[in-house]
C-alpha positions as CSV (number, residue, x, y, z in Angstrom):
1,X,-10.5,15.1,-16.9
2,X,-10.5,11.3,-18.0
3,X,-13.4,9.2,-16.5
4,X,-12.4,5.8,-17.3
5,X,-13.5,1.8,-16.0
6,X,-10.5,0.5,-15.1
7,X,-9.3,-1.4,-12.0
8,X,-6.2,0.6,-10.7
9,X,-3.6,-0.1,-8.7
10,X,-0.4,1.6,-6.6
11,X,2.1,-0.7,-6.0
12,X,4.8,-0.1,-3.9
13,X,8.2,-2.0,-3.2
14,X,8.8,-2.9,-0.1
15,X,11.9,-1.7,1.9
16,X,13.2,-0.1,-1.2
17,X,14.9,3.0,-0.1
18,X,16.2,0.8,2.5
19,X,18.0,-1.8,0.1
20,X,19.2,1.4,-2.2
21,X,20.9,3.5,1.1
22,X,22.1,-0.3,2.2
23,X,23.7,-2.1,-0.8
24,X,23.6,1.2,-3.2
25,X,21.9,2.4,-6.7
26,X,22.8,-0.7,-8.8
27,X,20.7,-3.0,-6.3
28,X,17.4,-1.0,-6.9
29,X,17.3,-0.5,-10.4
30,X,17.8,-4.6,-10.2
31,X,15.0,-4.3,-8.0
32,X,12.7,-2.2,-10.1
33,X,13.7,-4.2,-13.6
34,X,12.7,-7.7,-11.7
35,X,9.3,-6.1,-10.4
36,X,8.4,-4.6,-13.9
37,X,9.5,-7.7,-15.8
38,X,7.2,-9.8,-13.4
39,X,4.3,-7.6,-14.0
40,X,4.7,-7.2,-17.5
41,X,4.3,-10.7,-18.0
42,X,1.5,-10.9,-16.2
43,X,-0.8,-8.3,-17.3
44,X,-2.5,-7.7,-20.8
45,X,-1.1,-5.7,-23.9
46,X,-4.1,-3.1,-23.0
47,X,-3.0,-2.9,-20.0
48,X,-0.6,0.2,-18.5
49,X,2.4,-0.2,-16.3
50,X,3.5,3.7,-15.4
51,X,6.6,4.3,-12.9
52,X,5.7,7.3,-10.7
53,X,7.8,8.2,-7.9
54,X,11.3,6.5,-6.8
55,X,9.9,3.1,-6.0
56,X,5.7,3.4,-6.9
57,X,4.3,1.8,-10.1
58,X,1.0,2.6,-11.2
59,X,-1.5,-0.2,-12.8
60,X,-4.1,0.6,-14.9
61,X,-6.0,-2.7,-16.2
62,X,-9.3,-1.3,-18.5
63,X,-12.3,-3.1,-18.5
64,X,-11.5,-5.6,-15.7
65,X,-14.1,-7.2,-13.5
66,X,-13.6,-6.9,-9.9
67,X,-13.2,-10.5,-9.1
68,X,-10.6,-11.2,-11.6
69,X,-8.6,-7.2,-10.9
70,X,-8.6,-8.7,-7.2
71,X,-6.9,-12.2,-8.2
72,X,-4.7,-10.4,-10.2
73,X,-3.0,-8.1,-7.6
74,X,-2.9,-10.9,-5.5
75,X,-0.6,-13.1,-8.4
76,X,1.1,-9.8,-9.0
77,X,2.3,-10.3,-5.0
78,X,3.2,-14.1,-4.7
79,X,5.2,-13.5,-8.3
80,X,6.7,-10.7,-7.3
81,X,8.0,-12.5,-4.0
82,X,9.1,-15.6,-5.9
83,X,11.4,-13.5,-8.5
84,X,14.7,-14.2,-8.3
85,X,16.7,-10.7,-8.6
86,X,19.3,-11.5,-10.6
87,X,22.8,-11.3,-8.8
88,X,21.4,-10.9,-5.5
89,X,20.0,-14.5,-5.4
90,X,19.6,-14.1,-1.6
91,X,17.1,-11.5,-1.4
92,X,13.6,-11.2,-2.1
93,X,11.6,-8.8,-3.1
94,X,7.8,-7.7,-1.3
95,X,5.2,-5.2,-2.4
96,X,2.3,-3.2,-0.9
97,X,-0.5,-2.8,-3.6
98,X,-3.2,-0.8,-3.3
99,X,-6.2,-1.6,-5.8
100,X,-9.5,0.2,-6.8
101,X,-11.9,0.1,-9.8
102,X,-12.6,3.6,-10.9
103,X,-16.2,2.9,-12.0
104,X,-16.4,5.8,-13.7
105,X,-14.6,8.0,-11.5
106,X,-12.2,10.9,-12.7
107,X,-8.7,9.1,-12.7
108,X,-7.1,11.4,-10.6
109,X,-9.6,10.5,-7.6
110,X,-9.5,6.8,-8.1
111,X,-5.5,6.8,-8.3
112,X,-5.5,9.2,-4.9
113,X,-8.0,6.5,-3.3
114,X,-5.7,3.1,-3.8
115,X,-2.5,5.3,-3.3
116,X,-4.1,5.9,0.5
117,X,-4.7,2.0,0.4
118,X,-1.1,1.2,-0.6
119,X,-0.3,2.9,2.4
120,X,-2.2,0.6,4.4
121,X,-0.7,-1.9,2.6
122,X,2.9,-0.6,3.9
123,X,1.8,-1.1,8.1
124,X,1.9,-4.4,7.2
125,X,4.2,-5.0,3.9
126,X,3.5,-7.6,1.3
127,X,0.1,-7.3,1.1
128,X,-3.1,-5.8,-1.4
129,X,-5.5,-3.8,0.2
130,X,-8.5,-3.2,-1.8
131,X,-11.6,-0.7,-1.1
132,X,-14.2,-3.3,-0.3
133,X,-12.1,-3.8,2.9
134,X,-11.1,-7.3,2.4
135,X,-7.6,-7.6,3.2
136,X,-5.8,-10.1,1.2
137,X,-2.5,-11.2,2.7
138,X,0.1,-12.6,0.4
139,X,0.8,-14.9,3.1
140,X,-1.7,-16.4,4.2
141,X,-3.5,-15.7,0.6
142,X,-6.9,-15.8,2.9
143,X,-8.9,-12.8,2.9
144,X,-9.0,-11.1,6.6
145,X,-11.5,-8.9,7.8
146,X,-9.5,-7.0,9.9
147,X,-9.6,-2.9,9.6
148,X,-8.0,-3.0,13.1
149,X,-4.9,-4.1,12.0
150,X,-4.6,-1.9,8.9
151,X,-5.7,1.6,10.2
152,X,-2.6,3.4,11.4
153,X,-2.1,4.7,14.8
154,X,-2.8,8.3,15.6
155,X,-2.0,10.0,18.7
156,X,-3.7,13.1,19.2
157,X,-1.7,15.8,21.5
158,X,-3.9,18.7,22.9
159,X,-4.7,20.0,26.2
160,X,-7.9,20.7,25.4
161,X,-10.8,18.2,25.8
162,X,-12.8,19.2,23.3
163,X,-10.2,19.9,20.6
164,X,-9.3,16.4,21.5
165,X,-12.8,14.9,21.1
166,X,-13.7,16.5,17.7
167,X,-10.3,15.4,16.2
168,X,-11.0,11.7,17.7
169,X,-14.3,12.0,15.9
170,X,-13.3,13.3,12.5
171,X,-10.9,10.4,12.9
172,X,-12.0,7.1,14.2
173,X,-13.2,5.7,11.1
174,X,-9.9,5.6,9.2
175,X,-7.3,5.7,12.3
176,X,-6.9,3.9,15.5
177,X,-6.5,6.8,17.9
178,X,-4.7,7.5,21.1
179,X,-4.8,10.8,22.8
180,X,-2.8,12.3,25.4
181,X,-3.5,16.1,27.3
182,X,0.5,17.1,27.2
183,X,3.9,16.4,26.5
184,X,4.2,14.2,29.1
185,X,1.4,11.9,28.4
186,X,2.6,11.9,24.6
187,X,5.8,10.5,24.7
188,X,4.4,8.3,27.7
189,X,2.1,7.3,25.1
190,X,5.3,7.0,22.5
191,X,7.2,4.6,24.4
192,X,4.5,2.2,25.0
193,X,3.8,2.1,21.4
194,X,7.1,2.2,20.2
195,X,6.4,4.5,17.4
196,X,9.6,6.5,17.3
């Protein structure tokens, strides 16, 4: 196993299986050639751009200090909203990007830990989240601290009290929770959070 110093990164397009069912095939390899030309130009020759999966890129920038990994992910997202997709001038592009440094770590670990970060990323779309729980929305381009809004909602279904309180507990540190004692309560719960 590689240990390595590296800041890495999972980025994600936004809506992309969308815009591929919607508009077809041709419209997300468009998508994907925009994003890697935008990143390519934007990140050193030692640095590694690595498609994995339909629509997830993986950055791996050696050497780099935090500060300027951080900066970087968050240029990676404005230029990657600004890029013009050429023939479909109307739309634009967002990412989610998750970003740690591996300090050292085994590779595999540090590219599991910002792939669970992208997917905070994704509750909110075109935005980095990095490990140090600053929240840096392209937007805004402030930095939020605001786990609230980033920890997915979990709804835990169990008749049991107990069984309910021990999952709440395992959980509560990395998921909002709700819980509900049946079926009933559950898709009570369901409708008033609109998670369908």
């Amino acid at each position: 196993d590689m240990s390595v110093n590296a800041g890495i990164a999972v980025i994600d397009l936004d809506d992309f299986k969308l815009a591929n069912d919607t508009y077809g095939h041709d419209i997300g390899d468009a998508f994907l050639k925009t994003e890697v030309a935008v990143i390519k130009k934007m990140i050193r020759k030692t640095d590694a751009l690595i498609r994995y999966g339909g629509d997830e890129f993986l950055l791996i920038m050696p050497g780099i200090k935090e500060e300027n990994f951080k900066n970087k992910l968050l240029q990676i997202l404005e230029e990657v909203r600004r890029a013009d997709v050429p023939g479909y001038g109307g739309l634009r592009l967002s990412a989610s990007i998750g970003g740690v440094l591996s300090n050292g770590s085994v590779i595999e670990d540090a590219i599991g830990r910002a792939d669970k970060l992208m997917y905070q990323a994704k509750n909110r779309k075109n935005m980095v989240v990095t490990e140090d729980n600053l929240v840096a929305d392209g937007i805004k381009k402030g930095m939020l601290h605001d786990r609230e809004k980033i920890r997915q909602l979990i709804l835990i279904v169990d008749d049991s009290e107990l069984n309910r309180a021990l999952l709440s507990e395992m959980l509560k540190d990395d998921f909002r929770i709700l819980e509900a004692s049946n079926g009933r309560e559950c898709l009570d719960a369901l409708e008033q959070y609109g998670m369908g």
